[in-house]
Steps between C-alpha positions, in 0.01 A plus 500: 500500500085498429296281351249654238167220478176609475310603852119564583486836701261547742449754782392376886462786784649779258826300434624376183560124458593252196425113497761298240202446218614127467348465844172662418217197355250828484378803616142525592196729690475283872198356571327489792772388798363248751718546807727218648416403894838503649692671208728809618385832362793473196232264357129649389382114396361300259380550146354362200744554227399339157335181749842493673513618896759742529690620817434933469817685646445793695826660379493874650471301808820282411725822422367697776311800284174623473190389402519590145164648294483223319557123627255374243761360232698132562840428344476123489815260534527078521725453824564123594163373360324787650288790286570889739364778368728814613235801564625793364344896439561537175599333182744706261671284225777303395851661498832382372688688815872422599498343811787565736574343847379669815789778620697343778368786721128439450301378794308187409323379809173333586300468147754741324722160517336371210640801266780326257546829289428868421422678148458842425138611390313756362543764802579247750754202643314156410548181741514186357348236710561140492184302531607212697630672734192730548288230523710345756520813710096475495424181646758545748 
């Protein structure tokens, strides 16, 4: 069984991913990142998002891929009070993809834990990552 909602797709180290766009508040350029003393490397630090602070998300480093080419665009999300903005390479659109669970077989380990579902793309297999769970896997 899938479940067809509308997703923001985004690429991070080369990989396809999709955020559930009732979790996105915005999309926007980051600003300048002031880091964190004592926050691990899944977190870049602080920024000034619309005069709110926001916690920036190192997410290659949170999946385990490579520094993207990008970096320089934020997916931001509300989690328990708290504004995160979830640096990604690139932006693409919004897509009205079926979403189907993981297969049984899949390896989800480390940050790859935080993948609820797959959808097929344009050319490639799309992850769909649940935000609470990434951001938990980042301050960890």
């Amino acid at each position: 069984m899938s479940d067809r909602s509308l997703q923001l797709v985004a690429h991070v180290g080369g990989r396809g991913i999709l955020f559930d766009a009732t979790e996105v508040d915005s999309v926007v350029d980051l600003p300048a990142v002031v880091p964190a003393p004592g926050a691990p490397a899944t977190i870049r630090g602080l920024a000034a998002l619309r005069s709110r602070v926001a916690t920036v998300i190192e997410t290659h480093r949170v999946l385990g891929l490579p520094r993207g080419s990008g970096g320089g665009r934020g997916v931001v999300t509300m989690i328990d009070g708290h504004l995160y903005a979830i640096a990604v390479d690139t932006l693409e659109d919004v897509a009205g993809l079926a979403i189907a669970p993981p297969p049984a077989g899949m390896a989800l380990e480390g940050g790859w834990s935080a993948v609820s579902g797959i959808a097929d793309g344009e050319n490639e297999t799309l992850l769909m990552l649940d935000l609470d769970r990434l951001v938990a896997l980042a301050s960890a």
